[in-house]
C-alpha positions in Angstrom: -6.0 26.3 -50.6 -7.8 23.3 -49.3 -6.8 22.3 -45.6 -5.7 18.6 -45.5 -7.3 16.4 -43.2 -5.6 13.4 -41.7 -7.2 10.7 -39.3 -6.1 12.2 -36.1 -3.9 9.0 -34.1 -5.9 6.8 -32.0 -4.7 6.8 -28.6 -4.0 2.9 -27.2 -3.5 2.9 -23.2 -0.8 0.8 -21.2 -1.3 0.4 -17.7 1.2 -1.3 -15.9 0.6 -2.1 -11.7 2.2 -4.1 -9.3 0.8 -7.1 -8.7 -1.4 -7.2 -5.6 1.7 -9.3 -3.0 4.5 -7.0 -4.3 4.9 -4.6 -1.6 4.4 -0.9 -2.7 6.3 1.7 -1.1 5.1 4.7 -2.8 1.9 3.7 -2.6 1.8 3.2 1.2 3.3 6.7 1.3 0.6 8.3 -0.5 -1.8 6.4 1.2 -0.1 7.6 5.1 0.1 10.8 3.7 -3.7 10.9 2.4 -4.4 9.6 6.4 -2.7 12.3 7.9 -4.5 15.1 6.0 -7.8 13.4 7.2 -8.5 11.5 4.3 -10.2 8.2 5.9 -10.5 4.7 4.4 -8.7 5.2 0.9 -5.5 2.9 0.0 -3.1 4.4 -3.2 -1.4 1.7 -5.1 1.0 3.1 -7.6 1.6 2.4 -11.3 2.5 3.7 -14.8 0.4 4.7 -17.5 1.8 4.2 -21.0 -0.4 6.7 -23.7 0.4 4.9 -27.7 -0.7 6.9 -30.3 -1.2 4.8 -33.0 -1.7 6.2 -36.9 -4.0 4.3 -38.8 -6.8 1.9 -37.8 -5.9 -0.5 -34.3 -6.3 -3.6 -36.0 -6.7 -6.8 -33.5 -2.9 -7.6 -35.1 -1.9 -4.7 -33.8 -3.2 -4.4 -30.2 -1.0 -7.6 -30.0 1.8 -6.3 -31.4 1.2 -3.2 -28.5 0.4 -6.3 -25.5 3.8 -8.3 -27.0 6.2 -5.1 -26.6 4.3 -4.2 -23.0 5.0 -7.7 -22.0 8.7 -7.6 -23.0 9.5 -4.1 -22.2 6.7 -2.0 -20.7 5.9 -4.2 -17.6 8.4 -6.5 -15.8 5.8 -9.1 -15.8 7.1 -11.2 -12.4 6.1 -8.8 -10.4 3.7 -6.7 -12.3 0.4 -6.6 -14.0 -0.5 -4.7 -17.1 -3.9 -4.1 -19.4 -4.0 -2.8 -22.8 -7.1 -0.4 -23.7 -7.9 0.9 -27.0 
């Protein structure tokens, strides 16, 4: 019996961060936390990753179908930042 073999899904990246004046809390956390293990000169700013797998080829119609739905509900773009990479 022959083994099928289907394109495997091409993984399309969301990364969503706050934009640089929007205070981050977390990421001051880390980044005092980092300081008090002895970890000099670093600064953490915290964000979300979003992994797409996408079947088929990632046409340019539909990286902007992926940017249009992380505009509207992946990032909350007044006070955050996001890139798609494929």
């Amino acid at each position: 019996m022959a083994e099928s073999t289907s394109p495997s899904p091409t993984l399309v990246i969301v990364n969503v961060m706050p934009k640089p004046e929007i205070l981050d809390p977390q990421g001051k956390a880390v980044t005092g936390a980092l300081k008090r293990m002895g970890h000099e000169g670093l600064a953490v700013r915290q964000g979300k990753r979003f992994e797409i797998s996408v079947e088929g080829e990632v046409t340019p119609e539909r990286l902007e179908e992926i940017r249009s739905f992380a505009e509207s509900l992946l990032a909350n773009t007044v006070i955050e930042n996001f890139e798609v990479i494929a």
